[in-house]
Backbone as CSV, one residue per row, in Angstrom:
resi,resn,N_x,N_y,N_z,CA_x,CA_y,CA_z,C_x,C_y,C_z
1,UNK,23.143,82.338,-45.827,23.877,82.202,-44.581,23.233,81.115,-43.728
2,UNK,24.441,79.811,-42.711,23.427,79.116,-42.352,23.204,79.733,-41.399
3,UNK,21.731,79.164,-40.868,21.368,79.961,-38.764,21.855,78.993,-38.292
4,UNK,21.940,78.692,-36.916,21.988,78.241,-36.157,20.751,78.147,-34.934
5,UNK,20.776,76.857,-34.304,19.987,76.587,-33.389,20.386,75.706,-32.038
6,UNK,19.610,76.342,-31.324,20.118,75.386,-29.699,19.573,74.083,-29.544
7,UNK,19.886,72.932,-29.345,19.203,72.004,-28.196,19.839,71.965,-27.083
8,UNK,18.714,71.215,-26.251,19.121,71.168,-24.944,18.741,69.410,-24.215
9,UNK,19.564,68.955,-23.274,19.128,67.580,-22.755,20.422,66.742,-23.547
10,UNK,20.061,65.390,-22.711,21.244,64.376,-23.404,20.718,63.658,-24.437
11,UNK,19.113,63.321,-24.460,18.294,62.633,-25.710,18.664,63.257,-26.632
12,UNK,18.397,64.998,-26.922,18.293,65.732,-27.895,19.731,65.285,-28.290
13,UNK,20.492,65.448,-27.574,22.252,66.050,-28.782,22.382,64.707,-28.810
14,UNK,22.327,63.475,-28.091,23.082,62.175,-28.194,22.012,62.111,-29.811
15,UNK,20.797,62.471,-29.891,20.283,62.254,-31.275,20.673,62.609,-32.442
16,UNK,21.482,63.815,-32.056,22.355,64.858,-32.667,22.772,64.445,-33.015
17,UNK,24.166,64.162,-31.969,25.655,63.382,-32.426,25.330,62.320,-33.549
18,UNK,24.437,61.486,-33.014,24.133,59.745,-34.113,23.539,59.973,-35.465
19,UNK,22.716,61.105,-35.424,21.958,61.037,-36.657,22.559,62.132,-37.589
20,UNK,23.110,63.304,-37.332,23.890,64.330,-38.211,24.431,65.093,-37.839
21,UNK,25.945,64.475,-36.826,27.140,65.071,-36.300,27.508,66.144,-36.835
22,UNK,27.440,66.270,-38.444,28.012,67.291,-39.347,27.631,68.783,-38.992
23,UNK,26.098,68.650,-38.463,25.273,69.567,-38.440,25.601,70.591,-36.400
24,UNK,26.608,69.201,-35.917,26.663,70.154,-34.197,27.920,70.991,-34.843
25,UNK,28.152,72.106,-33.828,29.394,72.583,-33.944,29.565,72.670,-32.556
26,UNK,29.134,73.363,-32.045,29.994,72.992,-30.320,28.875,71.993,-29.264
27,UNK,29.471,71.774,-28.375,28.328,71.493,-27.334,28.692,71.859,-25.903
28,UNK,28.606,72.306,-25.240,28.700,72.523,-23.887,28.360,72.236,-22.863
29,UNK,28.764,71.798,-21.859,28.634,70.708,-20.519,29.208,71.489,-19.273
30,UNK,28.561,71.206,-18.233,28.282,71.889,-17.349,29.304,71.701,-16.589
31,UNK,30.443,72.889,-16.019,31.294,72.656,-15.260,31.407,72.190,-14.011
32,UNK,32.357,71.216,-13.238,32.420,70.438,-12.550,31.105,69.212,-12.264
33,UNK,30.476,68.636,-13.303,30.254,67.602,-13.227,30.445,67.141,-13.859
34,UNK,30.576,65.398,-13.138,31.136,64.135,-13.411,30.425,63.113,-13.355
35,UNK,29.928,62.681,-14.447,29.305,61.516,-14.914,29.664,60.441,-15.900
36,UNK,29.252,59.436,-15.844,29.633,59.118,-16.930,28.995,59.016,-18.257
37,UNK,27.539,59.366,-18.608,26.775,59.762,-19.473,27.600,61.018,-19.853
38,UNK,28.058,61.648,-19.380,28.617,63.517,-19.963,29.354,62.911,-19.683
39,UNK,30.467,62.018,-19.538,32.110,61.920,-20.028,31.954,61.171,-21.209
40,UNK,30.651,60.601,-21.445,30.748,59.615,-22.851,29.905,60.199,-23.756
41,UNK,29.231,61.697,-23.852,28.970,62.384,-24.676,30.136,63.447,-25.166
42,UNK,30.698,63.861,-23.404,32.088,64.578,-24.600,33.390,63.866,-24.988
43,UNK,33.317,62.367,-25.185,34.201,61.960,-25.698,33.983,61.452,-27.092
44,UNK,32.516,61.553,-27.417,31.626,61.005,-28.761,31.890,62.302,-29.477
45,UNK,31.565,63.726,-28.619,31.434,64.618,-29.396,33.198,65.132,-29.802
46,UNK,33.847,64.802,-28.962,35.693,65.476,-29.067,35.876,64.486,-30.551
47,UNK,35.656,63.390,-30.493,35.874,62.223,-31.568,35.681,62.649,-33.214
48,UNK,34.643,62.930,-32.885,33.758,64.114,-34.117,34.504,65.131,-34.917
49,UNK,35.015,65.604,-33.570,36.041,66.885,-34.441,35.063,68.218,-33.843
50,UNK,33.948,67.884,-32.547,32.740,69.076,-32.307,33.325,70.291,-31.246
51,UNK,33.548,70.820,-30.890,33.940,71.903,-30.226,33.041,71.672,-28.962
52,UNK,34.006,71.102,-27.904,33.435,71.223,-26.488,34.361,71.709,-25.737
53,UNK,33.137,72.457,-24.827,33.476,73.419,-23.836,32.886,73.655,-22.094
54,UNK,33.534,73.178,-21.337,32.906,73.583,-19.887,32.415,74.644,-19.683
55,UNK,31.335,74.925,-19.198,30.530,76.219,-18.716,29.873,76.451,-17.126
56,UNK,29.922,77.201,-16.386,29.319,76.990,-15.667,27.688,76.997,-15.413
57,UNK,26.657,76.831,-14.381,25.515,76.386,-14.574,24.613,77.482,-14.860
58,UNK,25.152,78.533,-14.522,24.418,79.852,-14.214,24.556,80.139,-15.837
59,UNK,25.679,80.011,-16.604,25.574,80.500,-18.000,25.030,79.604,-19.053
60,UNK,25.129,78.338,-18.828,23.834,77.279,-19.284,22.351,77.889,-19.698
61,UNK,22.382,77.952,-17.746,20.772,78.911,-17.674,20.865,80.005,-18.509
62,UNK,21.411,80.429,-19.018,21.471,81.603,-19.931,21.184,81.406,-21.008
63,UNK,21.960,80.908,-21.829,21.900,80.277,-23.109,21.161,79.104,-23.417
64,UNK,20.474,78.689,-22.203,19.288,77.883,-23.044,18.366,78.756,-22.647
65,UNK,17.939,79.799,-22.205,16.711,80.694,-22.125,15.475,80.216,-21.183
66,UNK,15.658,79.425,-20.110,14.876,79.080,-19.739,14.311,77.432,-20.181
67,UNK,15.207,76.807,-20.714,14.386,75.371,-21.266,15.493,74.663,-20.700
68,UNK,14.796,73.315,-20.128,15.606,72.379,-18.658,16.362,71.875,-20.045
69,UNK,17.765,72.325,-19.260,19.060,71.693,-20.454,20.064,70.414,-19.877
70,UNK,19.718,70.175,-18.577,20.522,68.979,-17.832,21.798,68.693,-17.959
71,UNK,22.439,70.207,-17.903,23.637,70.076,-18.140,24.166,70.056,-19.138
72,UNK,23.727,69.911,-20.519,24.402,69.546,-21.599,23.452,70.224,-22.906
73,UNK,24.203,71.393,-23.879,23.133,72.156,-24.586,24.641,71.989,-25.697
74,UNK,23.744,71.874,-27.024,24.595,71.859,-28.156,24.445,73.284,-29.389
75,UNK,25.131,73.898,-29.987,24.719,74.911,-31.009,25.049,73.231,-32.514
76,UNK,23.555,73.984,-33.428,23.944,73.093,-34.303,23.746,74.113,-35.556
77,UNK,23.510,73.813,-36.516,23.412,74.350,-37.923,22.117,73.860,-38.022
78,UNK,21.160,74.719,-38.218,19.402,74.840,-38.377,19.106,73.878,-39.749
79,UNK,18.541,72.945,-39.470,18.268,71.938,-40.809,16.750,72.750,-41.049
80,UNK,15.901,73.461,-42.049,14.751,73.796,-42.629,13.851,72.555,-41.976
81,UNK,12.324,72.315,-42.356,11.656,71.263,-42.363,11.828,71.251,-43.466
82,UNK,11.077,70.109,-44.120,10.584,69.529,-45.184,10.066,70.411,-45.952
83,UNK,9.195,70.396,-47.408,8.258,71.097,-48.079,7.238,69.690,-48.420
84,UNK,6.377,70.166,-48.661,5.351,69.119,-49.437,6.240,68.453,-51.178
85,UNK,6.994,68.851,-51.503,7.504,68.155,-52.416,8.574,66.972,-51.596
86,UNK,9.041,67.966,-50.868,9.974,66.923,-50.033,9.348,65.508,-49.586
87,UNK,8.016,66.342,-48.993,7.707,65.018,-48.282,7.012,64.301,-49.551
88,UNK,6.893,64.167,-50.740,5.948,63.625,-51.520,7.397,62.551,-52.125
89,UNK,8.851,63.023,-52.523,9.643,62.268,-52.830,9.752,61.447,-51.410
90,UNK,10.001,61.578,-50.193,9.765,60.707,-49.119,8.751,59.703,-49.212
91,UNK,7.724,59.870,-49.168,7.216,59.101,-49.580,7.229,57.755,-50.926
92,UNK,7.832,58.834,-52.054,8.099,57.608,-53.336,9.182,56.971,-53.040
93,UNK,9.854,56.949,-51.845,11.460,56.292,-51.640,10.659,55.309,-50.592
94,UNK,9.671,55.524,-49.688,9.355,54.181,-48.905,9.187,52.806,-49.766
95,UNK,9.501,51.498,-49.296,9.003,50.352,-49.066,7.640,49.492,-48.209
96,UNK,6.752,50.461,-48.162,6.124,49.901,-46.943,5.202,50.854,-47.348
97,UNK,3.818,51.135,-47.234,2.629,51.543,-46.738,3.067,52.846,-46.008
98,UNK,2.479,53.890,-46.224,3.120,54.916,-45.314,2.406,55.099,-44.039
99,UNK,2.696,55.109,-42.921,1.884,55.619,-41.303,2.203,57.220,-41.233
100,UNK,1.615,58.308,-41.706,1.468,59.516,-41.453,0.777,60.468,-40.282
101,UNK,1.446,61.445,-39.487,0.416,62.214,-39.070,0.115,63.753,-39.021
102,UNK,-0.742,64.137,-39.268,-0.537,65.411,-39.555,-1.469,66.055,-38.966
103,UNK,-1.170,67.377,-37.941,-1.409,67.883,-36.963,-2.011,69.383,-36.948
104,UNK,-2.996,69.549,-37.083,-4.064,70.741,-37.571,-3.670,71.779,-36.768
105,UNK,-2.588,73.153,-36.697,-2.782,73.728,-35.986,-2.223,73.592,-34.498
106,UNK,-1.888,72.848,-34.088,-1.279,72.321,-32.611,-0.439,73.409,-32.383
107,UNK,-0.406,74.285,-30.966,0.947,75.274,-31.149,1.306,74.900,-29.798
108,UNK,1.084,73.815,-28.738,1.795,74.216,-27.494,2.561,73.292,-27.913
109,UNK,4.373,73.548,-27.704,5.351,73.190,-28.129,5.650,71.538,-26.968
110,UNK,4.947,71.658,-26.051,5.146,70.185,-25.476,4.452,69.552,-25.574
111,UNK,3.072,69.627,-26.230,2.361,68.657,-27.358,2.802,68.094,-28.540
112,UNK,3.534,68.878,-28.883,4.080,69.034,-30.558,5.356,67.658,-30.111
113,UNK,6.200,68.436,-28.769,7.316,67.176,-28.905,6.892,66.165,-27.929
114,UNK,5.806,65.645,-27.142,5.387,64.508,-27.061,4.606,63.709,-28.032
115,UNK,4.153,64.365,-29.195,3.331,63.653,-29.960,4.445,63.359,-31.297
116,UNK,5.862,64.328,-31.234,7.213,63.808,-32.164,7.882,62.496,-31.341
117,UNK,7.729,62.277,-30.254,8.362,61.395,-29.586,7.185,60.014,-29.711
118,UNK,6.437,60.014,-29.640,5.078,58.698,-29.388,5.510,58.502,-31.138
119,UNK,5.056,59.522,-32.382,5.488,59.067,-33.568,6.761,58.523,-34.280
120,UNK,7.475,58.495,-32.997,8.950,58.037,-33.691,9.146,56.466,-33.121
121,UNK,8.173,56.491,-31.999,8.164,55.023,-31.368,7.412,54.691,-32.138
122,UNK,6.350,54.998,-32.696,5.391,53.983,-33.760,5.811,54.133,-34.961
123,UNK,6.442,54.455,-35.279,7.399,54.373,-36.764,6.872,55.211,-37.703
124,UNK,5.822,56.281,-37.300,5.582,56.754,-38.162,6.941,57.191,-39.233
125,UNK,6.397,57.420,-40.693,7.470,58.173,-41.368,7.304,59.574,-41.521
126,UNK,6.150,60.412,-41.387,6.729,61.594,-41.607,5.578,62.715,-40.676
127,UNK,5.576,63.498,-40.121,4.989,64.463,-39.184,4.805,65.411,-40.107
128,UNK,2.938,66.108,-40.133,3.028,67.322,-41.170,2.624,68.009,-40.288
129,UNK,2.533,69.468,-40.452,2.149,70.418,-40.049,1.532,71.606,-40.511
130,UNK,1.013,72.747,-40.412,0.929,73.767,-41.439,1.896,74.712,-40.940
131,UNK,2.263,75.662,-41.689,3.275,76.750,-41.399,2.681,77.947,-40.324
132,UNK,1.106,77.901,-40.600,0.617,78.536,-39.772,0.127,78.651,-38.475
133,UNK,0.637,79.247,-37.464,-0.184,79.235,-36.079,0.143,77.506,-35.572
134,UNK,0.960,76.895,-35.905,1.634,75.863,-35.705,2.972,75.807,-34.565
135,UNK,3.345,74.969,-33.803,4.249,75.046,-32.992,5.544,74.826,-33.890
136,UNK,6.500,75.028,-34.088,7.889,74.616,-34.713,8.894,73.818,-34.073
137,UNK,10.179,73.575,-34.459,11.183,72.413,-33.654,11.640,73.435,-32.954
138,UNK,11.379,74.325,-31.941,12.181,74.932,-31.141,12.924,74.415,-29.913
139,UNK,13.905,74.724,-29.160,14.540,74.185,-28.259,13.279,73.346,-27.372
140,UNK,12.225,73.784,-26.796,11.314,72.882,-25.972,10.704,72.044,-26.815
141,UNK,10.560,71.849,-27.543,9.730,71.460,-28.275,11.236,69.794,-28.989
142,UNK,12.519,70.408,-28.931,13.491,69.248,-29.344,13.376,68.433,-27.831
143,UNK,13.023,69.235,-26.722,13.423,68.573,-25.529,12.828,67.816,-25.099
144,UNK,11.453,68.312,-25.177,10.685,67.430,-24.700,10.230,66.108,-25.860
145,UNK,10.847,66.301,-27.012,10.315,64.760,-27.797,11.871,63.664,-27.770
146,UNK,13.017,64.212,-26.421,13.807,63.426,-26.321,14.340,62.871,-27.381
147,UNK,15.060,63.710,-28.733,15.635,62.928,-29.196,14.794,62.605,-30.484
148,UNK,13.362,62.756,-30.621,12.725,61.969,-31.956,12.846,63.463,-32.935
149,UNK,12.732,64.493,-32.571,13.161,65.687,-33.716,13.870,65.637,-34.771
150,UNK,15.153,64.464,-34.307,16.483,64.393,-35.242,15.982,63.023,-35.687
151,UNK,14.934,62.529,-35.487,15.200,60.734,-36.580,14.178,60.636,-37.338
152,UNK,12.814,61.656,-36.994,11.485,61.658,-37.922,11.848,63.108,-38.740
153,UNK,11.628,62.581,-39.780,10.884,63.568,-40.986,9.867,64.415,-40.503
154,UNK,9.926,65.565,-40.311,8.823,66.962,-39.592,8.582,68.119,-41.090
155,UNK,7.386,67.949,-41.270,6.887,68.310,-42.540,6.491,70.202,-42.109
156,UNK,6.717,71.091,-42.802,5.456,72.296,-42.599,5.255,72.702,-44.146
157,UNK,3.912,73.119,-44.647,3.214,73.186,-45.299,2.474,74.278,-45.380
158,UNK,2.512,75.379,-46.493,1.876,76.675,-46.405,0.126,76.254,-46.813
159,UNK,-0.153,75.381,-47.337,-1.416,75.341,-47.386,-1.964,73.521,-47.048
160,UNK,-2.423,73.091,-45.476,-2.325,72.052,-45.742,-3.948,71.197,-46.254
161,UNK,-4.939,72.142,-46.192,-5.596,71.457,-47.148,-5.272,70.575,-48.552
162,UNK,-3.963,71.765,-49.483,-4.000,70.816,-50.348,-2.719,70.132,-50.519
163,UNK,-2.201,69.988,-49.521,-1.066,68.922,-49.068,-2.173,67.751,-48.979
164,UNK,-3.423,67.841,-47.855,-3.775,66.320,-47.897,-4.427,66.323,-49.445
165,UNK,-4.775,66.782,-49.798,-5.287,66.313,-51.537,-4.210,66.032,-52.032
166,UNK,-2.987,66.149,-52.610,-2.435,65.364,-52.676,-1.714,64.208,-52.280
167,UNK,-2.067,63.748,-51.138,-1.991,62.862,-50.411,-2.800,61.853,-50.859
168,UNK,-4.243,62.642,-50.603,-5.219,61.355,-51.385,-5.074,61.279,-52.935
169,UNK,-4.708,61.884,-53.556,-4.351,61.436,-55.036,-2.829,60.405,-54.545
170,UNK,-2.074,60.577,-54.001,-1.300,59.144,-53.560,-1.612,58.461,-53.275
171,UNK,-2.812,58.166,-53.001,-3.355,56.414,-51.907,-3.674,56.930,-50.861
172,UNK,-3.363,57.924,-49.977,-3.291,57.822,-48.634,-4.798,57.946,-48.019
173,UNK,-5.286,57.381,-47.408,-7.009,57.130,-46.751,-6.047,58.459,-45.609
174,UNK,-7.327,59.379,-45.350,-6.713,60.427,-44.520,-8.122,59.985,-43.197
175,UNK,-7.337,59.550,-42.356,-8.485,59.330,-40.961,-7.763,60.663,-39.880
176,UNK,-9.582,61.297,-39.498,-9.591,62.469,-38.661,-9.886,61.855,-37.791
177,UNK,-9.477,62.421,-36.593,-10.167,62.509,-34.626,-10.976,63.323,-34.679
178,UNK,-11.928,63.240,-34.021,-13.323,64.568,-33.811,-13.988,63.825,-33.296
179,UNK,-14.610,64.734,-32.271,-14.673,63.886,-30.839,-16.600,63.929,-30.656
180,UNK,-16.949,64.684,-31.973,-18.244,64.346,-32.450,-18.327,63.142,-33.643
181,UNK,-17.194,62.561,-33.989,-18.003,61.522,-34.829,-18.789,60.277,-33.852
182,UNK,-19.445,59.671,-35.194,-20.625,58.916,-34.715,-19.608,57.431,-34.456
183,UNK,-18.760,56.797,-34.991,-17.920,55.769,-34.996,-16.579,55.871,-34.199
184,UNK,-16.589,54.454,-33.243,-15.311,54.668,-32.704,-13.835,54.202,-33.544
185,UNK,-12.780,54.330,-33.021,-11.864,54.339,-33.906,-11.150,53.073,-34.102
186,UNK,-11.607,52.056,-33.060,-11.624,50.943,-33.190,-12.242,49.944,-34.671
187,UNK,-13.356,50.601,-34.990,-13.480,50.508,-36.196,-12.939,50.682,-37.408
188,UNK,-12.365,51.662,-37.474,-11.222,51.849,-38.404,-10.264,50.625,-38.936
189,UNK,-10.050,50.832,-40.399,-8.746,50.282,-40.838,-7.534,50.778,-41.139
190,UNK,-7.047,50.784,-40.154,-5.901,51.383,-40.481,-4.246,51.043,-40.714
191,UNK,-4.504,49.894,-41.614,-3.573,48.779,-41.667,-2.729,49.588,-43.068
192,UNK,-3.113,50.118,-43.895,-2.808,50.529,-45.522,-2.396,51.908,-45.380
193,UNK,-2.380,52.455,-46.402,-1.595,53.712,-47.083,-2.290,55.064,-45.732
194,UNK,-2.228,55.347,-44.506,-3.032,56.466,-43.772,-1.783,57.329,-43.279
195,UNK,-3.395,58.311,-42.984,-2.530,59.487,-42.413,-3.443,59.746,-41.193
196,UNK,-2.832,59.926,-40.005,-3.905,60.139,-39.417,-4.105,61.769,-39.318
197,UNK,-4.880,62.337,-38.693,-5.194,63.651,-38.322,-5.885,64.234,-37.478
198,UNK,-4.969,65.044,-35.863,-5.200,65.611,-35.407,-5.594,67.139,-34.815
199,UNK,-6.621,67.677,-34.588,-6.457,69.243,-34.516,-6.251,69.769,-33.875
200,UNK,-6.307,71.080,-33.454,-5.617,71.858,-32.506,-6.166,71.669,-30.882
201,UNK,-5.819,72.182,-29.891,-5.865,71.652,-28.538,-7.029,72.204,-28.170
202,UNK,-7.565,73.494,-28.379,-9.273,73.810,-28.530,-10.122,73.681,-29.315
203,UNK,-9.600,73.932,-30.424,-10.760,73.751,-31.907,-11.041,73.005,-32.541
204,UNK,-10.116,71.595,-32.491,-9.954,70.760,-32.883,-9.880,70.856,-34.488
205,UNK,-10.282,70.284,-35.251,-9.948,70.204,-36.941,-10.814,71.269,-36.980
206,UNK,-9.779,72.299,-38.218,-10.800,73.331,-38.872,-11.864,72.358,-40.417
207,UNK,-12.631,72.982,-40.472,-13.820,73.066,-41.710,-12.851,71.983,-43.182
208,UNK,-11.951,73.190,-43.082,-11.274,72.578,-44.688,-10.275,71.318,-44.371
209,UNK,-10.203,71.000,-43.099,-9.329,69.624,-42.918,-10.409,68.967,-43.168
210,UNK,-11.385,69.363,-41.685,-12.386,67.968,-41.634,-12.941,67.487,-43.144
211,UNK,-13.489,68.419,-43.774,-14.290,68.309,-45.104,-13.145,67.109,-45.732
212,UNK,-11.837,66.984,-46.028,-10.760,66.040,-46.705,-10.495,65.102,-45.755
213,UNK,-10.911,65.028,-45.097,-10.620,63.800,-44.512,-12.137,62.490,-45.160
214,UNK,-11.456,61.589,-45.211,-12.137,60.147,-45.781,-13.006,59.614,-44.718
215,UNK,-12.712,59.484,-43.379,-13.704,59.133,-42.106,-12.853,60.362,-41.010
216,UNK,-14.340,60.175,-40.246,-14.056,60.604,-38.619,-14.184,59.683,-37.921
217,UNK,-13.032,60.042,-37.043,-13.660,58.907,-35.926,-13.510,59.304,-34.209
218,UNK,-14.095,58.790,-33.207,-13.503,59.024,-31.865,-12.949,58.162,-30.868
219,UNK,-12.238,58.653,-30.038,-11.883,57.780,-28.912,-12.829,57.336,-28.117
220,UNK,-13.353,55.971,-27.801,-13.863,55.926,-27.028,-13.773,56.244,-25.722
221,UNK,-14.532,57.177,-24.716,-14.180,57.278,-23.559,-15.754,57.140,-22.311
222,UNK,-15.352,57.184,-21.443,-16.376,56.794,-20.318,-17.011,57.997,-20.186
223,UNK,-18.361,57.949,-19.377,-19.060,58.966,-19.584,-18.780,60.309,-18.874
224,UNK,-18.759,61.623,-19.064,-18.821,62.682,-18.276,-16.930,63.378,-18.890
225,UNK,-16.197,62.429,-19.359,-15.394,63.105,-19.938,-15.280,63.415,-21.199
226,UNK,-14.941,64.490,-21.434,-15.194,64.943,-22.972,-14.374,64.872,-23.558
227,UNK,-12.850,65.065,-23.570,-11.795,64.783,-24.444,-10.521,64.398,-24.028
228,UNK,-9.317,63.881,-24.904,-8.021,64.465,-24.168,-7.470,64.959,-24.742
229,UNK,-6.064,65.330,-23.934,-4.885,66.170,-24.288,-4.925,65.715,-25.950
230,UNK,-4.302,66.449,-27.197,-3.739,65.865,-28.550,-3.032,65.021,-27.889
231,UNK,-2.031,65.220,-27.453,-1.013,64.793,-27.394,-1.184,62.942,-26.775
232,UNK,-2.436,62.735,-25.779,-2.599,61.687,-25.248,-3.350,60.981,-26.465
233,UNK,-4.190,61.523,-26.873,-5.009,61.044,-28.197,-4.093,60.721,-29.135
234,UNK,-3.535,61.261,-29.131,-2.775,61.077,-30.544,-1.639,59.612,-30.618
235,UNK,-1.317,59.195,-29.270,-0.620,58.125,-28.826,-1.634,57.087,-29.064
236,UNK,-3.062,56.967,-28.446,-3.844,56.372,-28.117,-3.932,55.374,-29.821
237,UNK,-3.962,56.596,-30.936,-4.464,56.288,-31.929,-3.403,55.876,-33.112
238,UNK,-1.901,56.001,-32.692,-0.796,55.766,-33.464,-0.744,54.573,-32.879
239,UNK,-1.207,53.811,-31.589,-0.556,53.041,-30.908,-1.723,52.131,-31.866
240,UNK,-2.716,52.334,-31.853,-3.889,51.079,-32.360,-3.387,50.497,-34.276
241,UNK,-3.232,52.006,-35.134,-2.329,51.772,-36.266,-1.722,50.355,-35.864
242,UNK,-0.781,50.819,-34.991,0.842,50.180,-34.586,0.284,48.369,-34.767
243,UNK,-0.846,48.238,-33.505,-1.608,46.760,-33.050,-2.235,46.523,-34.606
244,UNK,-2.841,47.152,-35.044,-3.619,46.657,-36.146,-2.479,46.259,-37.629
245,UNK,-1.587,47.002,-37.844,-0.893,46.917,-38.852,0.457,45.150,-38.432
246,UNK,0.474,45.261,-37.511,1.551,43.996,-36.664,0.296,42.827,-37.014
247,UNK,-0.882,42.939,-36.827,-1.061,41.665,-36.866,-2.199,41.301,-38.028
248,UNK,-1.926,42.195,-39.061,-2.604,42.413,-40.630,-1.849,41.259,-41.025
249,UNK,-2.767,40.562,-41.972,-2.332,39.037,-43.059,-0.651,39.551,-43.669
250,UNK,0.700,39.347,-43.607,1.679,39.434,-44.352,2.379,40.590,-43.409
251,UNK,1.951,40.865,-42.130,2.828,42.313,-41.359,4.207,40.794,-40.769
252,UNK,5.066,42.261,-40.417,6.320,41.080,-40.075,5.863,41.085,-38.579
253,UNK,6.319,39.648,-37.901,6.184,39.772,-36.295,6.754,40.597,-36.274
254,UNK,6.376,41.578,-34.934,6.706,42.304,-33.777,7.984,42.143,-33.204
């Protein structure tokens, strides 16, 4: 049987609509307003063949449960994540060096979708996760990555120790954050086959990540502060990939 699932916001469903219309079935928009962003989402979505419907605001608030829906919340047909096979044929279908990241544990759901949104601007191709004690694509979590939920590949993985072993039997150099290594991350190469890897928002990488990972490295920061958010780190360090791989011998201009 399929499930179904909510988003909420105009990023999320306009991502919807563009990337796998097949998958909305209704969407609903907030009665008596008039815009023209929501007259040109329900005329994208009527086009479709999607089932739209005026609601008022109070029953919005209802049916999105508490997650800021701005007027506009869609029911779609629940796409699974990935599996590690999935993502391993993903991978044999790229052209390009893969930019990976995979996220130890992370469960606050507006980490999870600011750090799906920063990876969809740096092109990563595919987001892993473990199945466990992990945040999932839930409605906050689609909202707050605006839209990148529906265009990146989001991996979960029942054991991801040996997801990254096979990773490194693919090529992939697996670079960790840990905010005790001795090298900054500036050092790093991270122009070729990587993955990067972040850990959870207190514990940072457990034992059996850190141990598979190929280097550690840290952010450099000024003295007396000790870390940041994943979610800021994790930009910090997709963004340097991003600089270093653009201006590697044979990268295409920018």
């Amino acid at each position: 049987m399929t499930m179904s699932e909510q988003i909420c916001g105009f990023h999320a469903v306009e991502a919807a609509l563009e990337q796998s219309p097949e998958r909305v079935t209704s969407l609903w928009l907030q009665a008596g307003r008039k815009d023209a962003r929501m007259q040109a989402l329900q005329d994208q979505a009527s086009s479709l063949g999607v089932r739209v419907e005026r609601l008022p605001r109070d029953e919005l608030d209802r049916r999105s449960r508490g997650v800021r829906h701005q007027g506009v919340l869609a029911e779609v047909n629940a796409r699974p994540p990935a599996d590690l096979a999935g993502l391993l044929d993903h991978l044999d279908a790229l052209d390009h060096a893969p930019l990976l990241l995979v996220l130890d544990q992370v469960q606050d759901p507006h980490n999870l979708g600011a750090l799906l949104r920063t990876a969809a601007a740096a092109g990563v191709d595919a987001v892993i996760t473990p199945s466990d004690r992990s945040a999932g694509l839930t409605p906050v979590v689609r909202k707050t990555a605006a839209g990148a939920a529906e265009r990146i590949l989001f991996v979960r993985v029942g054991n991801l120790a040996r997801a990254l072993d096979r990773l490194r039997e693919r090529g992939v150099w697996l670079h960790g954050l840990a905010g005790q290594a001795d090298t900054a991350l500036y050092a790093a190469d991270l122009t070729g086959p990587i993955a990067l890897v972040l850990g959870a928002e207190a514990s940072g990488l457990r034992r059996l990540t850190r141990d598979r990972c190929d280097a550690l490295w840290r952010l450099p920061m000024a003295s007396g502060v000790e870390s940041l958010n994943v979610s800021a780190a994790g930009a910090v360090a997709l963004f340097e990939a991003v600089r270093q791989r653009q201006i590697a011998p044979g990268a295409a201009t920018p």
